[in-house]
C-alpha positions in Angstrom: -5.5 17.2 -21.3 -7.4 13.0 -21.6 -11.1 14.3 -22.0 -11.6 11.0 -20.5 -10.4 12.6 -16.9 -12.8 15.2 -17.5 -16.0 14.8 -15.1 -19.2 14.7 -16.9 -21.9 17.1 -17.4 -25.6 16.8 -16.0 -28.1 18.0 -17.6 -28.5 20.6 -15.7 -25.1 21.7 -16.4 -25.1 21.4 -19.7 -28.5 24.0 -19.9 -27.0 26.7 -18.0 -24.1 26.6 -20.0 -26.5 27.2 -23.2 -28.4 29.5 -21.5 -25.0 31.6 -20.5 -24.0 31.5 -24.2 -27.8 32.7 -25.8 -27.5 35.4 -22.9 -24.4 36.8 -23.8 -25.3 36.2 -27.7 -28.6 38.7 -27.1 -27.1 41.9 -27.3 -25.2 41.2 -30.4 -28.3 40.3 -32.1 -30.3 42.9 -31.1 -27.2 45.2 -32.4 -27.3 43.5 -35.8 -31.5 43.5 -35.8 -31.2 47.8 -35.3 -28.5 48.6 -37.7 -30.2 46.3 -40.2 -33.5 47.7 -39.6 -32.4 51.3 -39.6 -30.5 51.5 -42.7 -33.3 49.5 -44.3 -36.3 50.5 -42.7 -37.7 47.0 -42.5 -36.9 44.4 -40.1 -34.5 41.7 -42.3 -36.1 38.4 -42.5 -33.1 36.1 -41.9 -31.8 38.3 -38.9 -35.7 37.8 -37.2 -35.9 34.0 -38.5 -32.7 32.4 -39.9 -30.4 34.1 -37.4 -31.5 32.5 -34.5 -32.9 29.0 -36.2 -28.5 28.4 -37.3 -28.0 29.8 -33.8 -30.3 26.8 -32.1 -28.3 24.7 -34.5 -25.0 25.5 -32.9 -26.5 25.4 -29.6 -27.4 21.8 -30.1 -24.3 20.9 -31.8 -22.2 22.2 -28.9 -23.5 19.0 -26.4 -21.4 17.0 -28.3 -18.4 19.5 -27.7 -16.3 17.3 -25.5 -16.3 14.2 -27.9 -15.3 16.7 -30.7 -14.0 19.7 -29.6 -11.9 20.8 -32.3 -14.7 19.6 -35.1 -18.1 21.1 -33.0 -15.3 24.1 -32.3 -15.0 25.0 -35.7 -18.1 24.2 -37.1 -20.0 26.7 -34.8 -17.8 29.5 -35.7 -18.0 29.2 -39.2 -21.6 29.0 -38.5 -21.4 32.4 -36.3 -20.7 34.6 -39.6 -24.0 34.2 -40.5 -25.8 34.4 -37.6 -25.2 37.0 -34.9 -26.9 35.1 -32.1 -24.1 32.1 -32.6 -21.6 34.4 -31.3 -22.0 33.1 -27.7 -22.1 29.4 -28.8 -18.8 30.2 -30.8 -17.5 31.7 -28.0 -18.5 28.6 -25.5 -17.1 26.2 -27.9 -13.5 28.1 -28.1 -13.5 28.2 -24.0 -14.3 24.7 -24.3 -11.2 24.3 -26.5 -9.2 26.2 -24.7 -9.3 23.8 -21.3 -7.6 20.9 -23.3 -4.5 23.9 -23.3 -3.4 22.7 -26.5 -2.2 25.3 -28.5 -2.9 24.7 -32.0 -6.0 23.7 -31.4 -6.7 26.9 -29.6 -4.7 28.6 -32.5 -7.2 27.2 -35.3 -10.4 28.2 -33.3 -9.3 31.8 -32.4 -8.5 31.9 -36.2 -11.6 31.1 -37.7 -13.4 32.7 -34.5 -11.8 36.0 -35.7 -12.4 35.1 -39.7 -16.1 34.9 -39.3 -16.5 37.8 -36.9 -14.8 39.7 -40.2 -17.3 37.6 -42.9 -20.0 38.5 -40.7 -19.4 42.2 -40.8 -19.1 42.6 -44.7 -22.0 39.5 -44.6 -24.6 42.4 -42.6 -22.8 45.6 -44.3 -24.2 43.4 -47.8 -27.7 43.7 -45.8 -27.4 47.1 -44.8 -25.0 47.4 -42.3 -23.5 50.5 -41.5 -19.7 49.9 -42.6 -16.8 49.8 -40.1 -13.0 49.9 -40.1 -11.6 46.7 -40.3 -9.3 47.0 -37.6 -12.6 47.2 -35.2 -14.0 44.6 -36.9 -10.6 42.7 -35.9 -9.4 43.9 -32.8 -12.9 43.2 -31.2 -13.1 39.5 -31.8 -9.8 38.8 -30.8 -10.0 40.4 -27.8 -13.3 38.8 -26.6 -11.5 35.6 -28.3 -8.5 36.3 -26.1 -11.4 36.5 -22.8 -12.8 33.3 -23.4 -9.9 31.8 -23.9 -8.0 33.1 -21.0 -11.2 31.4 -19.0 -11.2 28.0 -20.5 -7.6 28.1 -19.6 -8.2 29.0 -15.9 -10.9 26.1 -15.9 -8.5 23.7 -17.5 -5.9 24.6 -15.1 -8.4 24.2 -12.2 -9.5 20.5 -13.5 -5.5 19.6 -14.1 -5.5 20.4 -10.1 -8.7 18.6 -8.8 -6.8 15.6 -11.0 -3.7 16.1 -9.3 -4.7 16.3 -6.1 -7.0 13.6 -6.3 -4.0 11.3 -8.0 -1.9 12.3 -5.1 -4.8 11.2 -2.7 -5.7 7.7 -4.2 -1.8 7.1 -4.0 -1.3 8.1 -0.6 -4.3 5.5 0.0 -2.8 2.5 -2.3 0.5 3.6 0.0 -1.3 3.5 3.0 -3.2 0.1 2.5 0.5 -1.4 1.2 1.8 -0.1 4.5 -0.9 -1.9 6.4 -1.2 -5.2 4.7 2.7 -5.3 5.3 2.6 -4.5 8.9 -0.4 -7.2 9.3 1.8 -9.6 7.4 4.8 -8.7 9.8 2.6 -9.0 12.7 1.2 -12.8 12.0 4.9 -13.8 11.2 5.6 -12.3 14.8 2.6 -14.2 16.0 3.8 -17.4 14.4 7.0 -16.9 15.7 6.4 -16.2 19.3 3.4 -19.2 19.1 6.5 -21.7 17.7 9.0 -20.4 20.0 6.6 -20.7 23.0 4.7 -23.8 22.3 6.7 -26.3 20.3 9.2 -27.0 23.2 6.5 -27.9 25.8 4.1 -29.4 22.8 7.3 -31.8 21.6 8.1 -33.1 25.1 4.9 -34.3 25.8 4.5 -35.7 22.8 7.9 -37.4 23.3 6.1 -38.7 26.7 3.6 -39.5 25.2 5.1 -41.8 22.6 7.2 -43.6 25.2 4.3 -44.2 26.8 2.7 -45.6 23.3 5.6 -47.7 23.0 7.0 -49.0 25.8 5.0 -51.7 27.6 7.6 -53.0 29.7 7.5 -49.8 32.3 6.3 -50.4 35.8 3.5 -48.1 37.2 5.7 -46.4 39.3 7.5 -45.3 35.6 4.1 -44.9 34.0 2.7 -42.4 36.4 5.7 -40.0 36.3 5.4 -39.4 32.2 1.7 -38.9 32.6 2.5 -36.4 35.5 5.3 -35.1 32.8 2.6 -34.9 30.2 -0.2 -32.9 32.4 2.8 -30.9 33.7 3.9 -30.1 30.6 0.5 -29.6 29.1 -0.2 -27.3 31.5 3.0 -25.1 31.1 1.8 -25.1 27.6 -1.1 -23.3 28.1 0.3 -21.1 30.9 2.4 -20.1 28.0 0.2 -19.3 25.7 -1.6 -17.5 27.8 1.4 -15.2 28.1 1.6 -15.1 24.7 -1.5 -13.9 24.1 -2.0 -11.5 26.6 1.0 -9.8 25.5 -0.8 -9.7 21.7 -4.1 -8.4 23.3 -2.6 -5.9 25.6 -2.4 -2.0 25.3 0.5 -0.8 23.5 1.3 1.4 26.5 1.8 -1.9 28.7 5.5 -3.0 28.9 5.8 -6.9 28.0 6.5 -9.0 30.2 10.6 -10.2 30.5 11.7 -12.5 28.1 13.7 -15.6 28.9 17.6 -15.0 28.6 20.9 -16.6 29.5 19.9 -17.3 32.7 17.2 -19.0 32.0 18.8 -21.8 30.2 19.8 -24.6 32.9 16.2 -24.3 33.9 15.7 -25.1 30.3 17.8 -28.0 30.2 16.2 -29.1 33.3 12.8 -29.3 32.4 13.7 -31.0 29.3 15.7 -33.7 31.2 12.9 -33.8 33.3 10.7 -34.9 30.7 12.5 -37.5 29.5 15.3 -36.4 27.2 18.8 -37.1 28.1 20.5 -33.9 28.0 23.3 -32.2 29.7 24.5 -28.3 29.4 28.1 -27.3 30.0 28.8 -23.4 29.8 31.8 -21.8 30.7 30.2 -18.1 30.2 30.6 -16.3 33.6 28.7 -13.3 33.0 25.7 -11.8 31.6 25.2 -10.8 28.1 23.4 -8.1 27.1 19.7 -8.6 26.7 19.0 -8.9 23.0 22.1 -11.7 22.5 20.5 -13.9 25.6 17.4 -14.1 24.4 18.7 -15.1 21.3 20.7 -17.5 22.9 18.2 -19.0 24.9 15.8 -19.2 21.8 18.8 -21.3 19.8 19.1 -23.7 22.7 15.0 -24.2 22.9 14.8 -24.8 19.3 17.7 -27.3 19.2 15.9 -29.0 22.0 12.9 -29.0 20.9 13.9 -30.4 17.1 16.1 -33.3 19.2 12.9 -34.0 20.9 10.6 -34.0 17.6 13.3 -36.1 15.8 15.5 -38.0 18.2 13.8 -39.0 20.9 15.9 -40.4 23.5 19.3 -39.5 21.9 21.6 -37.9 24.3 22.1 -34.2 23.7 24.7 -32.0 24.7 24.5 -28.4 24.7 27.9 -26.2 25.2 27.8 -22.1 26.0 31.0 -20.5 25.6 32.1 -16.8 25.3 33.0 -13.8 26.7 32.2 -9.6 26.4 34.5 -8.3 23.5 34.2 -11.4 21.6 31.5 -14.3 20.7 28.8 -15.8 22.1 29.5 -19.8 20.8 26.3 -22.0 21.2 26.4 -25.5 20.3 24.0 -28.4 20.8 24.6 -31.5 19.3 22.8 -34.8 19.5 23.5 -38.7 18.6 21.2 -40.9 16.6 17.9 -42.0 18.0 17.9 -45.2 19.3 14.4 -46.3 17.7 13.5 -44.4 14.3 10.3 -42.0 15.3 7.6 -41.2 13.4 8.2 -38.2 11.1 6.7 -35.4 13.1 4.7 -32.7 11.3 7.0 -29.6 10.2 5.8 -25.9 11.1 8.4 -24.1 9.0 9.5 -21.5 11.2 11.7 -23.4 13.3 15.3 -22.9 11.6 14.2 -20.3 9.2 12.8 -18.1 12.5 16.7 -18.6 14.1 18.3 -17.7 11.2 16.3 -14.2 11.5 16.6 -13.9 14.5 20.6 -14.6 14.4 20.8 -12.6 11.5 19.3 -9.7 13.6 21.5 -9.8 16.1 24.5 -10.3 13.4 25.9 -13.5 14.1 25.9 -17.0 12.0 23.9 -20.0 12.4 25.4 -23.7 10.9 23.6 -26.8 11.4 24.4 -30.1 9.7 24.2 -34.3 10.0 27.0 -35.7 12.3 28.6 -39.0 11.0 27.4 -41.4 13.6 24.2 -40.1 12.4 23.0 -37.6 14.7 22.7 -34.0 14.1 24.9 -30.8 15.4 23.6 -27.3 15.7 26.0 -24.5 16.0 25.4 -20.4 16.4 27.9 -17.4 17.2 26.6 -14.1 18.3 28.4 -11.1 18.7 28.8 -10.1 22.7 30.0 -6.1 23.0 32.6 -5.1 25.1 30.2 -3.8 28.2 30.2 -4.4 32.3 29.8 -8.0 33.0 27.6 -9.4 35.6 28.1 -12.9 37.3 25.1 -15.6 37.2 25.1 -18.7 38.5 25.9 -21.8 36.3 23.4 -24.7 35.7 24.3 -28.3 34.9 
């Protein structure tokens, strides 16, 4: 047992210890005083005076009992055969001992614990002492030996579970704060996530709008006024969106969400996009409705391939192809041509491919996305679609 994880001892503490030990120490000194008095006839003057002075000796010595337990251990005890009232601090300091639950060190302190007892007896019998047999004057000692060490062990064994069980506690709390800061983290990549997926789409249009409008100063007011009713409209969606977005962050976890966009949801898409100013056309030959998880997965591949067409090709012509059926694949693909003017680089959030490749990976499918040779850009994704009951929807262009 570290006697660095043992707690420390008040003051308090540490004096009713040493009283405990002078108490119990009494009655064999006052023992000792009566036989050596009767035999002699005179109270002895080292049992009145000496006895007790090496007894206050050991009593001092055994603050310093935890630092050096073996050393103040042994030292009181030899100390003990010459003084009758050190038999309780030479018992305290072998109880002490005996809650580190080494056994050689408890073995060496019993020893000499049980050595001087004997020394003390033919010590006192020198002084007077009525003789006894020395199988009293060994049995004795190592029996109250064998008591104190029987309760430092049950106090060492109580300390090794207060340790334990506090160990196990400040783990469960380093597991439990690991647990949270995870599930925080996981929660502001969701956050991002959702913020890109909802908000970059609308936020790139109008400022693909916006730049036409920056850089075009041939367009006739007629042409002017519908990209700065594209840009409010589009702002405004924007914050409409976020709006969702957040209210589904602040709500209770007993609310359901709201429905997210899926299949069907993708020629409206296409048409706002086109509406704002992006030539792009969608061709699908999918006749029915995937299940939930793979639209919404395939609607969030077609709004970031838009969206990253917008940011860095604006007014390339885009064409986006849906193909699959249940049993098989889901095949997206949108693929755009070079931008006619060379844009400004647009600043990157990050979590635009990387998010789809989590997301695809998720749902088990495979993302590829590479330059074109004419110097556009192609975007491709496959998604596993489960044999299930198919559902017609109607087909967007």
């Amino acid at each position: 047992m570290n006697t660095d994880d043992v707690p420390r001892l008040g003051a308090w503490q540490h004096a009713w210890r040493l009283t405990v030990a002078a108490v119990v120490s009494l009655p064999v000194w006052l023992s000792t005083l009566a036989l050596v008095r009767t035999r002699s006839g005179e109270p002895d003057s080292w049992v009145l005076v000496g006895d007790p002075l090496v007894a206050l000796g050991c009593l001092t010595v055994l603050r310093w009992r935890r630092r050096w337990p073996v050393a103040v251990a042994v030292t009181v005890t030899v100390a003990s055969s010459v003084s009758a009232f050190a038999t309780g601090a030479a018992l305290l300091a072998l109880c002490s001992v005996a809650t580190r639950r080494r056994p050689a060190e408890i073995g060496i302190v019993v020893v000499a614990y049980v050595t001087a007892s004997r020394l003390a007896g033919e010590v006192y019998a020198v002084q007077g002492a009525t003789d006894s047999m020395w199988w009293v004057q060994v049995v004795v000692p190592a029996l109250t030996a064998g008591i104190a060490v029987a309760a430092g062990m049950a106090v060492g064994a109580r300390r090794a579970e207060v340790r334990s069980l506090r160990e196990r506690a400040e783990s469960a709390e380093r597991e439990q704060s690991a647990r949270a800061a995870q599930v925080r983290a996981q929660e502001r990549n969701r956050i991002a996530r959702e913020m890109h997926d909802v908000l970059a789409h609308r936020i790139s249009l109008v400022a693909m709008q916006a730049g036409v409008l920056d850089h075009r100063g041939d367009l006739s007011a007629d042409e002017n006024r519908v990209l700065v009713r594209g840009i409010a409209d589009g702002a405004h969606q924007a914050l409409e969106e976020l709006r969702e977005v957040l209210g589904v962050l602040r709500s209770d976890p007993g609310r359901p969400e709201p429905p997210q966009p899926s299949l069907d949801r993708v020629p409206e898409l296409v048409a706002d996009t086109r509406a704002s100013g992006l030539d792009v056309s969608l061709t699908s030959t999918v006749t029915a409705a995937p299940p939930d998880g793979v639209g919404r997965t395939c609607y969030r591949i077609v709004q970031e391939a838009l969206t990253n067409a917008a940011k860095h090709a604006p007014g390339a012509v885009v064409r986006v192809t849906l193909d699959g059926a249940a049993g098989g694949t889901l095949d997206i693909g949108v693929r755009n041509g070079p931008a006619p003017l060379r844009p400004a680089r647009p600043p990157a959030s990050g979590f635009g491919l990387l998010g789809l490749g989590e997301r695809i990976a998720v749902a088990g499918g495979e993302l590829g996305h590479r330059p074109t040779p004419d110097g556009g850009y192609a975007l491709t994704a496959r998604l596993p679609w489960p044999d299930g009951p198919a559902h017609r929807h109607e087909r967007g262009a």
